[in-house]
GULOLO-827015 format. One line per field, with one value per atom (N, C-alpha, C): residue number from 0; residue in three letters; atom name; x, y, z. Coordinates in nm, 4 decimals, padded with zeros to 6 digits, always signed. Layout:
nr	(NUM,...)
rest	(ala,...)
atom	(CA,...)
X	(X,...)
Y	(Y,...)
Z	(Z,...)
END
This chain:
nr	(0,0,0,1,1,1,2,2,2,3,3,3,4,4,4,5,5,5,6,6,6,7,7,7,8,8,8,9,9,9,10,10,10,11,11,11,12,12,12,13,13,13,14,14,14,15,15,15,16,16,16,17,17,17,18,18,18,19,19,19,20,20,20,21,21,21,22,22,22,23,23,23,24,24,24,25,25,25,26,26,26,27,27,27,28,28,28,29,29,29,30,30,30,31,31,31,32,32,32,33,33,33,34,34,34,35,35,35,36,36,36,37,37,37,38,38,38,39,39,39,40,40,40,41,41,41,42,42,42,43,43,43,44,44,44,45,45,45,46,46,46,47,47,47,48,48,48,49,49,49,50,50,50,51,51,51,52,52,52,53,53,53,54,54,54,55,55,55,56,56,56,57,57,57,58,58,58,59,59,59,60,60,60,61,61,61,62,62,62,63,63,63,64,64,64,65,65,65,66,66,66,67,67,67,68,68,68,69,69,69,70,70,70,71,71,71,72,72,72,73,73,73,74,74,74)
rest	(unk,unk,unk,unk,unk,unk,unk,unk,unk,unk,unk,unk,unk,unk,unk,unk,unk,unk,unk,unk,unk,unk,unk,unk,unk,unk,unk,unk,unk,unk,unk,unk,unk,unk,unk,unk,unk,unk,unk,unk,unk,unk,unk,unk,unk,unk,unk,unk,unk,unk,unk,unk,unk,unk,unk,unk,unk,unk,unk,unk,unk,unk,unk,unk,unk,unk,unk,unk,unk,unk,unk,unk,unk,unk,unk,unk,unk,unk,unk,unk,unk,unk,unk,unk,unk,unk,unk,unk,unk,unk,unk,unk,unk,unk,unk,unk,unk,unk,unk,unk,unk,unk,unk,unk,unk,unk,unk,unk,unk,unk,unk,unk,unk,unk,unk,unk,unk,unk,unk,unk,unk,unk,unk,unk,unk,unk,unk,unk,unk,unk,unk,unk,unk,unk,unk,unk,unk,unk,unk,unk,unk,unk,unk,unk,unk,unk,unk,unk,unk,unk,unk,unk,unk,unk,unk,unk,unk,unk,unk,unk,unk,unk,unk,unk,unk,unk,unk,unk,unk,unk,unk,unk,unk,unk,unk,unk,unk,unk,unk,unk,unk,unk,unk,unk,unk,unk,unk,unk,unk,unk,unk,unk,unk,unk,unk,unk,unk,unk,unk,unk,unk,unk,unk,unk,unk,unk,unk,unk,unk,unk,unk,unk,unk,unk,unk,unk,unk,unk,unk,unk,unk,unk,unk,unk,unk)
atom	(N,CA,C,N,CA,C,N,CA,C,N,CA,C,N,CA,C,N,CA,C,N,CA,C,N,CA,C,N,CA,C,N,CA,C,N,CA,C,N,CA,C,N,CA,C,N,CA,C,N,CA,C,N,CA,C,N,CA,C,N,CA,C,N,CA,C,N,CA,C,N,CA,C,N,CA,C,N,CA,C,N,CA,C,N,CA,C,N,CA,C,N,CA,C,N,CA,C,N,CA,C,N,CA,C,N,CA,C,N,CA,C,N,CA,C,N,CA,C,N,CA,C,N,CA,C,N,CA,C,N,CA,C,N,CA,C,N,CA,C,N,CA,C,N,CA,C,N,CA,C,N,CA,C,N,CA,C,N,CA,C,N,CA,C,N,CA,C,N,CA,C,N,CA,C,N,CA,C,N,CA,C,N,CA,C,N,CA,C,N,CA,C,N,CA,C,N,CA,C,N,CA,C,N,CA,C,N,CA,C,N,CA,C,N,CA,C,N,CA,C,N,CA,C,N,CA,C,N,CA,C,N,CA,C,N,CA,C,N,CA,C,N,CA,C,N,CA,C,N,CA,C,N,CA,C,N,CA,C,N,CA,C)
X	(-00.5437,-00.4294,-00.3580,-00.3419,-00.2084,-00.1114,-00.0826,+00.0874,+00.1553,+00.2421,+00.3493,+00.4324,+00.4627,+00.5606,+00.7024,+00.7589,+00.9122,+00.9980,+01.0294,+01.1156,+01.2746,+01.2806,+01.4203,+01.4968,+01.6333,+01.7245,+01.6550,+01.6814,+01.5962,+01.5564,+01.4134,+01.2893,+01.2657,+01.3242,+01.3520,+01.4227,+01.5038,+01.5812,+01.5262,+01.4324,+01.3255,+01.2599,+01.1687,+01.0990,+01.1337,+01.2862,+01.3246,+01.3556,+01.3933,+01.4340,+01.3058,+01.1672,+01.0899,+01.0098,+01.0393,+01.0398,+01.1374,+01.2333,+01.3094,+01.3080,+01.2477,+01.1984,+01.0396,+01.0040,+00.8727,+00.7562,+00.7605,+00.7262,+00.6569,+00.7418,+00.6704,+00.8214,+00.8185,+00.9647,+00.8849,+01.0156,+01.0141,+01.1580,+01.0880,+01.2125,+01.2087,+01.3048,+01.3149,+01.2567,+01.1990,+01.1590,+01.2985,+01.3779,+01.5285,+01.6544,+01.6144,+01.6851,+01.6290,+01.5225,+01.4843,+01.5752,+01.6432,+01.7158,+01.6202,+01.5458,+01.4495,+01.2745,+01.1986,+01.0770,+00.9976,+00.9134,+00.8107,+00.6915,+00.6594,+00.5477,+00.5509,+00.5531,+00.5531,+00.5394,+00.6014,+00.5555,+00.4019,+00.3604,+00.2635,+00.1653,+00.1919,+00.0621,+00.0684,+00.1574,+00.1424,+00.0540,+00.0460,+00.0050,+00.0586,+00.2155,+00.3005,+00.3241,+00.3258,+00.3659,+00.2692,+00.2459,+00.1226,+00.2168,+00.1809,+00.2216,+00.1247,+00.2188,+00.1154,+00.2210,+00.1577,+00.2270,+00.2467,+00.3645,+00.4039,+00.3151,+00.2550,+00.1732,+00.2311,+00.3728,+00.4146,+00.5695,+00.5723,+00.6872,+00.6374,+00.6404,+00.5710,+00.7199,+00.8319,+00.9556,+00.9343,+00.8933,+00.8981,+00.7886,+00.7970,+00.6844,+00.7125,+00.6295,+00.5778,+00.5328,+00.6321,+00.5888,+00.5473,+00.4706,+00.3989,+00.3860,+00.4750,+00.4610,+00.3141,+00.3014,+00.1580,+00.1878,-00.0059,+00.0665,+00.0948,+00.0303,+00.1267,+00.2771,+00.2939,+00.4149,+00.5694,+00.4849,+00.5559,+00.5447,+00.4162,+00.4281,+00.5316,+00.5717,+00.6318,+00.7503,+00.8232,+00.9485,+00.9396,+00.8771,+00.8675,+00.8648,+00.8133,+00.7592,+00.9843,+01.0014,+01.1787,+01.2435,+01.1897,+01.2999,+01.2962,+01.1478,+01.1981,+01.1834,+01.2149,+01.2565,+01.3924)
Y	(+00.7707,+00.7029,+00.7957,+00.7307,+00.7579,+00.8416,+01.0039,+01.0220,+00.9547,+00.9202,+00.8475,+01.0185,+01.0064,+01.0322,+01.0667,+01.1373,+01.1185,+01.1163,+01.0024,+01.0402,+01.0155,+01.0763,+01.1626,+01.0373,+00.9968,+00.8881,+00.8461,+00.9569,+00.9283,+00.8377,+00.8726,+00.8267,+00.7045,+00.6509,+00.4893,+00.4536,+00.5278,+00.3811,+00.4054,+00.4659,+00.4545,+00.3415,+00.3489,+00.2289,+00.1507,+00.1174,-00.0501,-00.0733,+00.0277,-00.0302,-00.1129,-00.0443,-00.0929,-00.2519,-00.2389,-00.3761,-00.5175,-00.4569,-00.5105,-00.6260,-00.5237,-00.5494,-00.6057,-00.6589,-00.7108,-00.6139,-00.4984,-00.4060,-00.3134,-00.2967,-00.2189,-00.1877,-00.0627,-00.0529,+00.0652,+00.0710,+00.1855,+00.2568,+00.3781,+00.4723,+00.5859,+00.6428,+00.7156,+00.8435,+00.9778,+01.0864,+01.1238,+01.1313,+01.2055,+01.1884,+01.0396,+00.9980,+01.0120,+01.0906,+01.0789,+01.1700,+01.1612,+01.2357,+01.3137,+01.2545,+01.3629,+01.2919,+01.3696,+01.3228,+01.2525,+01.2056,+01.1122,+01.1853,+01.2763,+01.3554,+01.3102,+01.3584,+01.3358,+01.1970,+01.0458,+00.9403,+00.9326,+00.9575,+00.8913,+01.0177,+01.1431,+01.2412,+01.1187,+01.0755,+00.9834,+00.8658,+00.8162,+00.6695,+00.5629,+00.5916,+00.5144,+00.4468,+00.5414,+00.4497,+00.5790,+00.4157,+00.4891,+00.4913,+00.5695,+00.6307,+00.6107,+00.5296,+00.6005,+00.5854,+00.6986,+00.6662,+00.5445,+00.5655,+00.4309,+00.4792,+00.3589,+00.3743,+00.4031,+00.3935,+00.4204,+00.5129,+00.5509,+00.6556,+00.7792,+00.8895,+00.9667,+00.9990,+00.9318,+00.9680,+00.8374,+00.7711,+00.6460,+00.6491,+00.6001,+00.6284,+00.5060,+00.4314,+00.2827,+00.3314,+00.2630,+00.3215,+00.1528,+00.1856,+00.0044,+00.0924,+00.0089,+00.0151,-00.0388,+00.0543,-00.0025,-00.0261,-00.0967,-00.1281,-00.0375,+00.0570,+00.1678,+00.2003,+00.1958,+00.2131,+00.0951,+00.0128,-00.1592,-00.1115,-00.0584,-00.0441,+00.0631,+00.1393,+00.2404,+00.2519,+00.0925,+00.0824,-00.0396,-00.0957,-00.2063,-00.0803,-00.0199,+00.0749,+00.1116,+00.1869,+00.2534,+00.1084,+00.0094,-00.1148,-00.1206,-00.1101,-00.1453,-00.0227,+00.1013,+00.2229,+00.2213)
Z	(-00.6141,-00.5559,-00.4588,-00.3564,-00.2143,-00.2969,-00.2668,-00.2658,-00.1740,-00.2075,-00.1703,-00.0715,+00.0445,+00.1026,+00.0860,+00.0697,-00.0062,+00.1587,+00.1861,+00.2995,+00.3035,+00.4356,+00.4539,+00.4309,+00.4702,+00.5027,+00.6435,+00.7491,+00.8459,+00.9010,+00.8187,+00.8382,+00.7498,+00.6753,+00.6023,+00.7225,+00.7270,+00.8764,+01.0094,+01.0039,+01.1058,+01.0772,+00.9626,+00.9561,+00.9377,+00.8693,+00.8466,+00.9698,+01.0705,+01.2520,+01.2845,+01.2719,+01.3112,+01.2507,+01.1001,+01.0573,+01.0889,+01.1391,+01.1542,+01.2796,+01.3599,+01.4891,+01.5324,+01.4116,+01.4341,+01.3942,+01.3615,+01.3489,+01.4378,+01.5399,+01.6430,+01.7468,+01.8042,+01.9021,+01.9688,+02.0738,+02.1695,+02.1705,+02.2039,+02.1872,+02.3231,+02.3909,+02.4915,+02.4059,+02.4851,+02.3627,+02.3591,+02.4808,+02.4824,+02.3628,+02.3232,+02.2422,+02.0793,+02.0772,+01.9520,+01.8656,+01.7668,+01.6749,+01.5937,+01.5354,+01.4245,+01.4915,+01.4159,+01.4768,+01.3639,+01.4524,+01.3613,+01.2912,+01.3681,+01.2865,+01.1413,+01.0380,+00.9257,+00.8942,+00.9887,+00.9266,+01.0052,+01.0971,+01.2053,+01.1061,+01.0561,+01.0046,+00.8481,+00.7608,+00.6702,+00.7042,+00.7969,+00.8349,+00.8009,+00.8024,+00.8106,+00.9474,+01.0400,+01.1857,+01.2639,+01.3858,+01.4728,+01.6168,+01.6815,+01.8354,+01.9771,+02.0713,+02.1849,+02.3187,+02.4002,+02.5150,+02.6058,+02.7031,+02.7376,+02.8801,+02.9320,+03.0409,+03.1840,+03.2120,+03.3149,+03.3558,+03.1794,+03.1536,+03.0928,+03.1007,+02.9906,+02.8838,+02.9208,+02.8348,+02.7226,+02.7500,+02.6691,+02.5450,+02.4112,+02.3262,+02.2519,+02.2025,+02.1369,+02.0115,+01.9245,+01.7613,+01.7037,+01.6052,+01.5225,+01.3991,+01.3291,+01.1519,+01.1038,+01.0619,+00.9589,+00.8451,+00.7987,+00.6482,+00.5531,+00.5866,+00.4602,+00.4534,+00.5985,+00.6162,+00.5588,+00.5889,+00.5203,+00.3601,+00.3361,+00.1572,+00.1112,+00.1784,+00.1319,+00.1407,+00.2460,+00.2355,+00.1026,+00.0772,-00.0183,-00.1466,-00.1578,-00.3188,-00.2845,-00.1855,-00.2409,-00.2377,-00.2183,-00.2685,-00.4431,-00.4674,-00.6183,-00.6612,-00.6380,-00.7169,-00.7233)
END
């Protein structure tokens, strides 16, 4: 079985932003407060550049990532 991730405050309201939102957003890099590394090395949320900004970056919740805000709902 998957370890589970222990994440920050953060990085939960990272991903509920992104569930929230259909599960997928964009973010300026300038504006990023903390980084994603740790969810995108989890396979919680995947990354790619924006095709005509290199400041711009496109994050999509995966399903692990959906499971792992669902697992701290019922903890």
């Amino acid at each position: 079985m998957e370890q589970q991730l222990k994440l920050t405050g953060e990085e939960t309201s990272f991903l509920q932003w992104l569930r929230e939102n259909g599960g997928a957003g964009v973010r300026c890099e300038s504006s990023l407060i903390g980084s994603a590394d740790r969810l995108i090395k989890a396979g919680y949320v995947k990354q790619r550049a924006d095709s005509f900004s290199l400041d711009i970056i496109h994050y999509t919740l995966t399903q692990s990532g959906a499971d792992a805000l669902l697992a701290l709902k019922r903890s």
